[in-house]
Each structure stands twice: as structure tokens, then as C-alpha cells.
C-alpha positions as CSV (number, residue, x, y, z in Angstrom):
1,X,39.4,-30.0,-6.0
2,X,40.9,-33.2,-6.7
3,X,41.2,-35.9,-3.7
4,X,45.0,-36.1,-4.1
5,X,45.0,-32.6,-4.3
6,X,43.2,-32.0,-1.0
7,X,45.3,-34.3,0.4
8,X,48.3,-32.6,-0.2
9,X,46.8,-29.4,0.7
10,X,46.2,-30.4,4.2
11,X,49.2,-32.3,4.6
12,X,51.1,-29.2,3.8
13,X,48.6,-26.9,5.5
14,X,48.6,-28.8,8.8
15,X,52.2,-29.3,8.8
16,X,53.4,-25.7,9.1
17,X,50.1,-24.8,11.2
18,X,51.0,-23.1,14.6
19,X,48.1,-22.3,16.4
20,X,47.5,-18.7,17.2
21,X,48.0,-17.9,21.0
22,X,47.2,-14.7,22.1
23,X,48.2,-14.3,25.7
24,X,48.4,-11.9,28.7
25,X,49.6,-12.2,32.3
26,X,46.8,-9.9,33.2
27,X,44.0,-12.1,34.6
28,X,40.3,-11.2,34.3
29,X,37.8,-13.0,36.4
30,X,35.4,-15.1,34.0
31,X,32.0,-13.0,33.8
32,X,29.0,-14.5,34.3
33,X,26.3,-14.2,31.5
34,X,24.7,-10.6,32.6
35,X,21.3,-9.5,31.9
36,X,21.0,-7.4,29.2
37,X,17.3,-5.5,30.0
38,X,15.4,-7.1,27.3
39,X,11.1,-7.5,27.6
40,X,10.5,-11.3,27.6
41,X,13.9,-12.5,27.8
42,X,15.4,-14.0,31.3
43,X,18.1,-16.3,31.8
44,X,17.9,-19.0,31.9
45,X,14.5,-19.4,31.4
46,X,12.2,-21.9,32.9
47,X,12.6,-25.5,31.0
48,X,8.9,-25.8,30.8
49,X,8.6,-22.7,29.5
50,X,11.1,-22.9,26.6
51,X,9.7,-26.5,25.8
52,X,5.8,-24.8,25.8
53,X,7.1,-22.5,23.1
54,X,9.1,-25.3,20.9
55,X,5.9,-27.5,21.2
56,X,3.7,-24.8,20.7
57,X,5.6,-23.5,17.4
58,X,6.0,-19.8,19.5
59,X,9.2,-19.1,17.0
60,X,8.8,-15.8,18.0
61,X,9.7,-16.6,21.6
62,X,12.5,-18.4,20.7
63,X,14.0,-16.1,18.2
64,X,14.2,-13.3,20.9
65,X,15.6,-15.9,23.8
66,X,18.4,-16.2,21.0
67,X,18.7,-12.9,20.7
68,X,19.1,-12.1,24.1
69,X,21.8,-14.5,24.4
70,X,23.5,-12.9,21.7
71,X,23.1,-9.6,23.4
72,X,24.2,-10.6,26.5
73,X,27.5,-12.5,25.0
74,X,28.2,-9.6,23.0
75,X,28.3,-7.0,25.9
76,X,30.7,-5.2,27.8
77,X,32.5,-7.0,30.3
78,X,34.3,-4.1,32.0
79,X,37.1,-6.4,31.9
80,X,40.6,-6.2,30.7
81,X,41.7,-9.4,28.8
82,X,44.7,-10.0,26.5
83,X,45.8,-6.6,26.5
84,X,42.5,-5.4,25.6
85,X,40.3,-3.3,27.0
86,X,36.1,-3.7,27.9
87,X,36.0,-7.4,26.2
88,X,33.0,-8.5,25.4
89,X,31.6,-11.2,28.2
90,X,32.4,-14.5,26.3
91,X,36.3,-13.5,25.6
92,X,36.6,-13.4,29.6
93,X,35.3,-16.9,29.7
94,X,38.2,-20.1,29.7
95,X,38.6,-22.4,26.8
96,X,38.7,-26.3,27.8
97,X,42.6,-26.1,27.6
98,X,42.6,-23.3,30.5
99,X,40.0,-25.8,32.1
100,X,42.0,-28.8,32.3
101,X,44.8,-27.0,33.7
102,X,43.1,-25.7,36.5
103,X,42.9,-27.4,39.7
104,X,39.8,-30.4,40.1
105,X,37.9,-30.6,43.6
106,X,34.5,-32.0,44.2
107,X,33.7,-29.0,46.5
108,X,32.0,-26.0,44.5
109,X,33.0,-23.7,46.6
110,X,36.6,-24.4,45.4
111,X,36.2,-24.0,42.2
112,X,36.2,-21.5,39.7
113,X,38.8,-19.0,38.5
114,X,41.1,-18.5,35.7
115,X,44.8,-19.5,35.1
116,X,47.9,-17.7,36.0
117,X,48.7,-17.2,32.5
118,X,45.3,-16.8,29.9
119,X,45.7,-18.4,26.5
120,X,43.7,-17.2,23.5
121,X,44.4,-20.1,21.1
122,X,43.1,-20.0,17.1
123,X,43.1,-23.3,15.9
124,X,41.7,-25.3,12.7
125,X,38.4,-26.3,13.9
126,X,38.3,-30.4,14.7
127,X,35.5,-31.1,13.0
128,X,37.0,-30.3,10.0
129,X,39.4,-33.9,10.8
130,X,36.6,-35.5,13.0
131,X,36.9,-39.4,12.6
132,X,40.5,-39.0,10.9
133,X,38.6,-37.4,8.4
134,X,41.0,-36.2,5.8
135,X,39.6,-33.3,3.3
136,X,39.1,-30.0,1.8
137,X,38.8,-27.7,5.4
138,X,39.2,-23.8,5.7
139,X,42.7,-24.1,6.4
140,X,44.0,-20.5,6.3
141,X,46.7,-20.5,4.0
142,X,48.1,-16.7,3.9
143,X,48.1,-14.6,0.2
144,X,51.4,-14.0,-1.2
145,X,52.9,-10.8,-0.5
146,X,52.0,-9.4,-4.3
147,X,48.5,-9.1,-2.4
148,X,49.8,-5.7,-0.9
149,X,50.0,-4.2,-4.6
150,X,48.0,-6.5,-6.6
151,X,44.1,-5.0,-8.2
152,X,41.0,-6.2,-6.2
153,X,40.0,-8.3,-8.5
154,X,43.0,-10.3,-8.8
155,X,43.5,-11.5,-5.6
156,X,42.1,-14.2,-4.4
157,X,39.6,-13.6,-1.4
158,X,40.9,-15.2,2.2
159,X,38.8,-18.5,2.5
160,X,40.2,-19.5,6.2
161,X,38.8,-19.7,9.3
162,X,40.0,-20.4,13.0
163,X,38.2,-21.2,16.1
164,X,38.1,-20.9,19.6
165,X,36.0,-22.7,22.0
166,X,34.6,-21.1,25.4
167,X,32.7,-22.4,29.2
168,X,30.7,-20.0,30.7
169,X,31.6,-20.0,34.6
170,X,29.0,-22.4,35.2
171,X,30.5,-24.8,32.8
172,X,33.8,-23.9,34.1
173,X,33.1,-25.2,37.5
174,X,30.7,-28.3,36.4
175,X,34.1,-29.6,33.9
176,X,36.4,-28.9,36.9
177,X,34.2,-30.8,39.3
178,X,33.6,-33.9,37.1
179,X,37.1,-33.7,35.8
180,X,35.2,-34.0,32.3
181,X,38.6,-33.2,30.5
182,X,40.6,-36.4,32.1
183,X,40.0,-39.6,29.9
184,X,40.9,-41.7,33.0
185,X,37.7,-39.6,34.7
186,X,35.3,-40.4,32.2
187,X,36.5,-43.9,31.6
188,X,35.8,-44.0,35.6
189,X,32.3,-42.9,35.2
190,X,31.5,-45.0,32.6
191,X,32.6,-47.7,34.1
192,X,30.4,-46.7,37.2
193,X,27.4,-46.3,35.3
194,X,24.7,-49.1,34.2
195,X,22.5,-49.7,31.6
196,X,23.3,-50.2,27.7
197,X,23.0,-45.7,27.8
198,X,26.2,-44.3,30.0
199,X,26.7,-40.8,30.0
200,X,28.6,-37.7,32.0
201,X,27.0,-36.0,34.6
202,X,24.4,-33.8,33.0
203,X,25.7,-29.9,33.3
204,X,23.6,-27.1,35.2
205,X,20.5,-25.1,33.6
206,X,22.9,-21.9,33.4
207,X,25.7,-23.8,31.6
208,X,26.5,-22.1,28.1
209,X,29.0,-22.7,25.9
210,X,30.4,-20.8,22.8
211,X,32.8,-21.7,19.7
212,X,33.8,-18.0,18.0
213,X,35.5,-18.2,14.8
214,X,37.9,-16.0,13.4
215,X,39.6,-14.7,10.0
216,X,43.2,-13.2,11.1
217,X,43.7,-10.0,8.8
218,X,47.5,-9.4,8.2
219,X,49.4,-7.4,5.6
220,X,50.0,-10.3,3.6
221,X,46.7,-10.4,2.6
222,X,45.7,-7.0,2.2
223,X,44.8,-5.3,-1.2
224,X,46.8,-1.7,-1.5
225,X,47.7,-2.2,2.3
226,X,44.7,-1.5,3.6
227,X,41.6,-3.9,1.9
228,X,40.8,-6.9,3.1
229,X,38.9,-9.8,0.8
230,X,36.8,-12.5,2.1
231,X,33.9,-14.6,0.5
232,X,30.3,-13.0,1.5
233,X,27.9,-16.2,2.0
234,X,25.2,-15.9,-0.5
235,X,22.3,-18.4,1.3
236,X,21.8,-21.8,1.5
237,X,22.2,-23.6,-2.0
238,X,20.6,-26.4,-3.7
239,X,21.6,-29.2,-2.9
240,X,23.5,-30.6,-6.1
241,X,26.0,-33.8,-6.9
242,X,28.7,-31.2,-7.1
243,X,28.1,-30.2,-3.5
244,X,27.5,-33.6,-2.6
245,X,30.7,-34.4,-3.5
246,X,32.9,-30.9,-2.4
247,X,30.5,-29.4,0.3
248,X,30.1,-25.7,-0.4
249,X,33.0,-24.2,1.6
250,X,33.5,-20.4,1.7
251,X,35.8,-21.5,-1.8
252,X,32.9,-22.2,-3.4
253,X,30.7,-19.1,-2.5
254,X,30.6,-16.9,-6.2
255,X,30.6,-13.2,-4.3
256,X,32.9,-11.3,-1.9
257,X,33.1,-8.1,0.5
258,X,36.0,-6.0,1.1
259,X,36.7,-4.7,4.7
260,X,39.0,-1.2,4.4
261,X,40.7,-1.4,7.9
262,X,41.7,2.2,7.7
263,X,38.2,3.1,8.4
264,X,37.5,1.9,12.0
265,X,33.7,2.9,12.3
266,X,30.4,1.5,10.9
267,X,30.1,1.8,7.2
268,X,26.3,1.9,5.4
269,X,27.0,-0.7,3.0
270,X,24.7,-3.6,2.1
271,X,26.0,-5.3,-0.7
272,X,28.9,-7.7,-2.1
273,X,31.2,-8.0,-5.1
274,X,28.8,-10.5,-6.6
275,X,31.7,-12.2,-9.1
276,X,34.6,-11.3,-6.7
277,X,36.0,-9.7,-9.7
278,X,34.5,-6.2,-10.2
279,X,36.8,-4.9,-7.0
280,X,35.9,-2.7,-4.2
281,X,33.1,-0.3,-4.2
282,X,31.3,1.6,-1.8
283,X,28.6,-0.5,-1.9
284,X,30.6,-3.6,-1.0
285,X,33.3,-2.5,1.6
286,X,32.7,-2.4,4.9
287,X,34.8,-0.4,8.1
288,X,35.8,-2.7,11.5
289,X,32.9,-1.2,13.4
290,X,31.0,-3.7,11.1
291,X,33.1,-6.5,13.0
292,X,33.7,-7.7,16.6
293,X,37.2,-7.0,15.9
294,X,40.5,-7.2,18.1
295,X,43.6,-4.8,17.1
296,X,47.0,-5.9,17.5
297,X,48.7,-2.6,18.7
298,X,51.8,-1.7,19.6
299,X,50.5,-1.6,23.6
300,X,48.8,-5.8,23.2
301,X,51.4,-6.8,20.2
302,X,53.6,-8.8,23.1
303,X,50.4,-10.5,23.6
304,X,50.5,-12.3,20.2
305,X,52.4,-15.4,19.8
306,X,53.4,-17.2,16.1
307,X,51.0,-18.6,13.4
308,X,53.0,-19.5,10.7
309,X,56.2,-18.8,11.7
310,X,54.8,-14.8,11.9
311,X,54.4,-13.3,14.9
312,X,51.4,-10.9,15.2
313,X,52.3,-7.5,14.6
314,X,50.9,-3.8,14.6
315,X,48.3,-3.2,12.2
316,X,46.8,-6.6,12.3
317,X,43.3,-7.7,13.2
318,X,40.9,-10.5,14.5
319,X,37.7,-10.7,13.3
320,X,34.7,-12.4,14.4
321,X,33.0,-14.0,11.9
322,X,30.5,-17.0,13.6
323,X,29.5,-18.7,16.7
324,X,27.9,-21.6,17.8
325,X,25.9,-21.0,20.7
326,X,24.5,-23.1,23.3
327,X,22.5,-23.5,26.8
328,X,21.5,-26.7,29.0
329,X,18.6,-24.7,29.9
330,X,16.0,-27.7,28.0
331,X,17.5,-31.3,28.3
332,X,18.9,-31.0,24.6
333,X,20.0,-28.0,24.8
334,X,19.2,-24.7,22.7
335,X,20.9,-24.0,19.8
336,X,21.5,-20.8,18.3
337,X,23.9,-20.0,15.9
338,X,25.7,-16.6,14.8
339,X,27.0,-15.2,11.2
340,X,28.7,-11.9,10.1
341,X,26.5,-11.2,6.9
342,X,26.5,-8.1,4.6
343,X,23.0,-6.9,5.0
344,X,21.4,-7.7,9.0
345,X,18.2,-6.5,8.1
346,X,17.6,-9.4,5.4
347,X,20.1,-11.8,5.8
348,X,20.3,-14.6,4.0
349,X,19.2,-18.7,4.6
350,X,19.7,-20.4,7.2
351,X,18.7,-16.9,8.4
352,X,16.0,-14.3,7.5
353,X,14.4,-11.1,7.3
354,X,11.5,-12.8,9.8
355,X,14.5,-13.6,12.4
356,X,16.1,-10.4,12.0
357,X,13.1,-8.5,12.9
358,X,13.3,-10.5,16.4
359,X,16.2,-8.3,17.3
360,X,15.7,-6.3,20.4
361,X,16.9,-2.4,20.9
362,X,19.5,-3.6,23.0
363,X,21.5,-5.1,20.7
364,X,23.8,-2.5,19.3
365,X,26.8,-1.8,17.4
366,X,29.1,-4.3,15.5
367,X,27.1,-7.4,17.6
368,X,24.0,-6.0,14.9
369,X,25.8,-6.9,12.4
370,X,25.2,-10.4,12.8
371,X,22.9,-12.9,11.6
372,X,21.0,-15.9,13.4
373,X,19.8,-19.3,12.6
374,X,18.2,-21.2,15.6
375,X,16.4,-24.2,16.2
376,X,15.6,-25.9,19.7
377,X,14.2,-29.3,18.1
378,X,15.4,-32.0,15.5
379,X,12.1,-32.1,13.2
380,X,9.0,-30.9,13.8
381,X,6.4,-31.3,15.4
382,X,8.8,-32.0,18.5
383,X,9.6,-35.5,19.7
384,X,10.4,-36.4,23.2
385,X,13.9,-36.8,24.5
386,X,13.2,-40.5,24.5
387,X,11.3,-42.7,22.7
388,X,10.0,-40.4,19.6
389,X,10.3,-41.0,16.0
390,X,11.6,-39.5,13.1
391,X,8.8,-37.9,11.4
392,X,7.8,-34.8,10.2
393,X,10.0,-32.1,8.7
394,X,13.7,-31.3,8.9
395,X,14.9,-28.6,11.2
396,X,17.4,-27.1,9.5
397,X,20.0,-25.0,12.0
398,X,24.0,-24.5,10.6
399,X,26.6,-22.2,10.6
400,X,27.8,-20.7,7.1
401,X,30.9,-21.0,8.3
402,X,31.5,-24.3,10.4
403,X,29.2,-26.6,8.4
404,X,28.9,-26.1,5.3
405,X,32.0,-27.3,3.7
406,X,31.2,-31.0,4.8
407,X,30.0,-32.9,1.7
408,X,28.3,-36.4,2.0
409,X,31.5,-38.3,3.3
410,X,31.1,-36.9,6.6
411,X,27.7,-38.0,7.8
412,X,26.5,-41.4,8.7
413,X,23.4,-42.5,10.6
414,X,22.4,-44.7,13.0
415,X,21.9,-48.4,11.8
416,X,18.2,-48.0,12.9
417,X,17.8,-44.9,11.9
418,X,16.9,-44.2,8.2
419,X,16.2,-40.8,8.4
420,X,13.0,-38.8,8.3
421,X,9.6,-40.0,6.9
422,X,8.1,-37.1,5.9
423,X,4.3,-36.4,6.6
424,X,1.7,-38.6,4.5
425,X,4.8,-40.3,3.2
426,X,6.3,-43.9,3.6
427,X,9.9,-43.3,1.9
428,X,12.5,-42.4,4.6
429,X,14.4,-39.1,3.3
430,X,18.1,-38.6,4.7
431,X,19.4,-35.1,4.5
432,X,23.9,-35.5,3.3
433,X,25.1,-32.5,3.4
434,X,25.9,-29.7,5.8
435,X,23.5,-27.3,4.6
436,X,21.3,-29.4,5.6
437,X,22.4,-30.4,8.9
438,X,20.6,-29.6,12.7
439,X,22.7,-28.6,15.7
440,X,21.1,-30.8,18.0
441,X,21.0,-33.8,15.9
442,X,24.8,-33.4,15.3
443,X,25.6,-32.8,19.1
444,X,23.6,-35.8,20.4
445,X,25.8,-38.0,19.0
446,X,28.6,-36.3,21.2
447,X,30.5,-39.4,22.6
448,X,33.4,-41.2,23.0
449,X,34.8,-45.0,23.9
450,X,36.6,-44.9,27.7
451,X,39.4,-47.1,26.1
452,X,39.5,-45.4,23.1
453,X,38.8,-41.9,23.6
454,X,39.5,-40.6,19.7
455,X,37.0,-42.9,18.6
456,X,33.0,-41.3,18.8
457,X,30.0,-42.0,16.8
458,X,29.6,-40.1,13.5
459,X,28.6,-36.7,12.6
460,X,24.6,-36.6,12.1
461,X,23.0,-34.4,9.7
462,X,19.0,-33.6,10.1
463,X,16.8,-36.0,11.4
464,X,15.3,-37.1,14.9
465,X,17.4,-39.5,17.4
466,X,16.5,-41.2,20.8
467,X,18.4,-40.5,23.9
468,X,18.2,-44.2,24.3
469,X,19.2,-45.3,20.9
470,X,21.0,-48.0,20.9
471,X,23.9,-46.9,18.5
472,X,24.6,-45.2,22.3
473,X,25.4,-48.4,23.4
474,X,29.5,-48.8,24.0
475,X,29.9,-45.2,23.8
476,X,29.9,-42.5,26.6
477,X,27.5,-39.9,26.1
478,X,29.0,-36.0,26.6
479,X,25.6,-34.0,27.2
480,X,25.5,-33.1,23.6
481,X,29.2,-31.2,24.0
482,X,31.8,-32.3,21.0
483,X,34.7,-30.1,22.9
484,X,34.6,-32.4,25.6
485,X,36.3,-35.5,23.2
486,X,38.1,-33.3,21.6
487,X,40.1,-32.0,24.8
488,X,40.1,-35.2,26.6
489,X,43.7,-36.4,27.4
């Protein structure tokens, strides 16, 4: 797409965006992170422990500590929340909005809780605008209302996407103590700090935090009133000019699935509708026992607030379909990070068959359905927190749907820092794109200036940077956590 084109896309897009509320004035009391049972997995586990198995190249270890995040995440609450019933344990946890609302005290024992009135918001993700950042973004434009009677392989599959963003109680209580969601607060503690490197007060070992992303099903875009079309992601791509320029956004991925929302159980297929023309097939549609799925009913529908000038109605349906995952249990936090995919046994890259075979018993039902990409270092071998260099290889850990429509225009690097000097070579190599990007590399440049809390450092794609760097120099460092600038106020 065009430049002017995108820009007028957005423009439009953004303008008659409402974000979707979903609200309740039943409270549930945020659940902690339970343990789910599994052999070898505790949390959190011991720092020195987790660092032993990044430095050691245990992958095995790691993949299963992901997993059992995952697990525990995607089970039971026992809670009611937003008119729905047994949520799993991350929708019972607040989203930085609810934070912010909720009272500040530098007592613990004061803290905690949830707000009179919970508020589920969908929203276009803000990294999609980071920096004023103007292009192409998942904006979820809805199909026409010819979708309801129109062939499968006419209309076009639903290419948007809308976030959430959630604190474990932990987190919760840290952000309320610190008053991390205050600019005036963290202008204060820069301004108390010393040193060219200034940065929040690091969060507790149990602190996780989650960003779940969504596709909103409605009979707008449903084929025959009852099939729902989305792009399938089909791996990690070469890296050409083309994506370079245009990232490869879910409008750029060649296949599709189709999910029949008539049938609510587990279906057994594996495939897609490799040139999202052929139309649904048994091999390519799928039931919403295949999804982490929320139904609007005619019990939650008063729930449901506008997107779009539509409010939510009977028959409609949220759909999980990622999520960022991540844990201050090791100084840089562990990153894991979660995809719907057609086929969990052998999903595709950033994923894989090995990863997949890291999944314990426990994990059951639609949360199976998922795959993982995970990485708990920038390049490898591992560098220390401070004073390393950027050596080695890439680690490559991204999200399908979060990263990997940013093209080129969206990273920068640090002026001293090139890139990555590969083993036994002497040529820095920079990776551009978001397929290529690293979790942790992205989040360390998580910052913002006290007087001038929109601005931050850039986005960062794969490569290895200093706690110290000086590019930190100015800025306010956020313990590797993006949602804290972009809820300050």
C-alpha cells in the first residue's frame, strides 16, 4: 500500500475508533499466578537457576518454564469477571488504566484490589503509532454487510487485531506503590536519582505482566452467518525489499482459516486455505473450543460497550489470538510469547515442532492450541546485564501478530551500537525488520523523558545492548515495561 494511502487509512481508521469496553459491576479479586502441578516448573524460579540454564544453552528448561507460565495464565480462576464465568487467571488481573485509578500508598499492606467498576478495554495496540509513527497497523476495519451472504472465497479475511494489557497482583501493588502511572512521580524519581543511568524502582521477582490480543467476531464479518475468516500465519519469511518496505502484516500472509462459530467444541483440523480463495473445508475450519474465546450472550451483552458506533450484541465473540508474556524473575526479564496457530503440534517459525514437544500434560484444551516463541537473552552466547558486547548470533523472539507488520522505518539503534558482529566476522550485521526482532532487546529500550513523557528511545530490533549504554542517558529507564509510557499521564 501506497504512503498516502496508508495515511488516509489510519486517519479514517483512528478517527471513528472507539475502544471496546467490556465492563461489569461485579468485582473479582485479581488471582495470583497459581501453580499448575507441572515436574520442573516452580514460580518464580530461582534467578540463578534460570540464568544457569540461559548460560548453559538448557533450552529445554526454558521451554517448559514457558510453558508452565502459559499453563498457569491459561487456568481456571474460579472467578466471575465481566459477566463471565471461571475466567482464565490473567482476565482477573487489572490493566494499567484500572491501576492508575486506584488509590497510591507507600504501605503494602494497603494496597491491592480492584476498582469499583472493571473495564475490559480493546484498543489499537501503541506500538503500532510509537514515536508518532504514522503507518499501515491492524486497524480492524469491519467487512461490509454483503459478508453475511457473500462465497468464502470472496470475502476478504479480517486482518485486525486489538489489545489488552494486564499486571499480575504483584505488579499491581509495585505500580500503585511507586505511582509508576503519574508522570509527575516518575519525573520525581528521576530527578532523585544520580548517575548518567536513572531508572524506576526495579519490580519484584513474582511480577508478570501480559498483553492478550484479540480479533472481535461480529455478524458483519461472517460468511453465511456463521464463518469467520482470518489470515493463518504461515512462518517467518525471508526477509525481502518488499518487506523491508511494508513489514509482513497479517495482509500480507497468502493463506487463511475459517472458524464456524456454530460449532462450539474442538475441531480436528490442521490445515489452512493456502490461497484464501478455495473457501471453507473441513480441513481448514476450525470450532471456538480451538480459541480462548468470550461469548457475548444475552446474560453479559449489558456488559459490552460501543466499538464503532455498534454495541456488542448476542452472537458475537472475542477471540484470543497472541500474548506477550513476561516475568522479572532474571534482571531482564523472561520473555515468552504466545500464538493461535493451525496445527500445535508443528507450528510454524518463530515457533517449532522442538518447542511444542516441551508442552506438559497439564496444559489442556483451547490454551493447546497455542504456539510459543521464547528467548531469555539478546544474542548468544549470553552477555551480562552490563558491560557485554554485541557478538554472536541473533536471538530471534516475536509475535506473529504484534511485530511483524513493522517494516524498516520503525527501528533505530543506538549511536554506538552497530549491531551484531557475527562469530569469526568483522562486518557489523543489523537485523530491520520485525521478524527479526528480540523481546528483550526491544523492551530495554523502555523509557521515557520526565519533561516530555511521549518522547522514549526507539524501537530496537535483534542485537545486544548495555544496561549502561549511554543512549540511556536523559531518559528514564521503565524496567524493560513499554505500558508504563504509554499510560503515564
Amino acid at each position: 500500500m501506497k504512503a498516502d494511502a496508508v495515511m488516509h487509512v489510519v486517519r479514517l481508521v483512528a478517527a471513528a475508533l472507539v475502544p471496546l469496553a467490556i465492563t461489569a459491576p461485579a468485582v473479582a479479586h485479581p488471582v495470583p499466578l497459581p501453580d499448575p502441578g507441572i515436574a520442573g516448573y516452580k514460580f518464580p524460579e530461582d534467578k540463578d537457576t534460570l540464568m544457569g540454564w540461559v548460560n548453559q544453552a538448557k533450552a529445554e528448561r526454558i521451554r517448559l518454564h514457558g510453558w508452565g507460565l502459559w499453563t498457569a495464565l491459561t487456568a481456571p480462576s474460579g472467578q466471575a469477571e465481566f459477566g463471565l464465568p471461571d475466567v482464565p487467571v490473567y482476565l482477573t488481573w487489572l490493566s494499567p488504566e484500572e491501576i492508575a485509578a486506584l488509590p497510591v500508598s507507600p504501605h503494602v499492606e494497603n494496597l491491592g484490589g480492584a476498582p469499583a467498576r472493571r473495564i475490559f478495554r480493546l484498543q489499537i495496540p501503541r506500538q503500532f503509532t510509537h514515536g508518532g509513527r504514522q503507518a499501515i497497523a491492524p486497524l480492524r476495519a469491519p467487512l461490509s454487510a454483503q459478508a453475511a451472504s457473500a462465497p468464502g472465497g470472496v470475502v476478504p479475511p479480517d486482518t485486525g487485531i486489538l489489545v489488552t494489557v494486564g499486571f499480575s497482583p504483584t505488579a499491581q501493588a509495585w505500580a500503585q506503590q511507586n505511582n509508576l502511572f503519574s508522570v509527575s512521580a516518575l519525573k520525581a524519581i528521576y530527578d532523585a536519582g544520580s548517575g548518567d543511568i536513572r531508572s524506576i524502582p526495579v519490580f519484584p521477582v513474582d511480577t508478570v505482566a501480559t498483553k492478550p490480543t484479540y480479533k472481535l467476531v461480529t455478524p458483519a464479518n461472517l460468511i453465511d452467518g456463521h464463518l469467520y475468516k482470518m489470515p493463518a500465519w504461515p512462518g517467518t519469511p525471508k526477509v525481502t525489499p518488499a518487506i523491508e518496505q511494508d513489514g509482513f502484516g497479517e495482509d500480507a500472509w497468502p493463506g487463511c482459516v475459517y472458524v464456524d462459530i456454530r460449532h462450539a467444541g474442538r475441531s480436528r483440523s490442521s490445515g489452512i486455505d493456502a490461497n484464501c480463495k478455495s473457501g471453507p473445508k473441513p480441513g481448514n475450519t476450525y470450532g471456538l473450543g480451538d480459541f480462548v474465546s468470550y461469548p457475548v450472550t444475552a446474560a453479559n451483552a449489558a456488559s459490552f460497550e460501543s466499538l464503532i458506533g455498534k454495541i456488542p450484541a448476542p452472537g458475537d465473540f472475542v477471540l484470543l489470538m497472541a500474548m506477550h508474556v513476561t516475568s522479572r524473575e532474571i534482571d531482564e526479564w523472561t520473555w515468552q510469547t504466545f500464538f493461535w496457530t493451525p496445527n500445535p503440534a508443528a507450528p510454524p517459525r518463530p515457533s517449532s515442532s522442538t518447542i511444542a514437544k516441551a508442552r506438559p500434560p497439564q496444559l489442556k484444551g483451547a490454551a493447546a492450541h497455542y504456539a510459543m516463541s521464547i528467548g531469555y537473552q539478546m544474542v548468544a552466547p549470553n552477555q551480562p546485564v552490563t558491560g557485554g558486547r554485541s557478538v554472536g548470533a541473533p536471538v530471534t523472539v516475536f509475535n506473529p501478530y504484534l511485530e511483524s507488520p513493522f517494516d524498516a522505518s520503525v527501528f533505530q539503534a543506538p549511536p554506538k551500537n552497530p549491531g551484531i558482529v557475527p562469530k569469526g566476522g568483522t562486518k557489523p550485521w543489523m537485523a530491520t525488520v520485525g521478524v527479526q526482532s528480540n523481546c528483550m532487546t526491544c523492551h530495554g529500550s523502555a523509557t521515557l523523558v520526565p519533561d516530555h513523557p511521549d518522547q522514549a528511545l526507539p524501537y530496537l530490533t535483534d542485537f545486544y545492548v548495555s544496561r549502561d549504554d549511554p543512549a540511556f542517558k536523559g531518559f528514564l529507564q521503565l524496567d524493560f515495561l513499554w505500558s508504563i509510557q504509554g499510560n503515564a499521564k
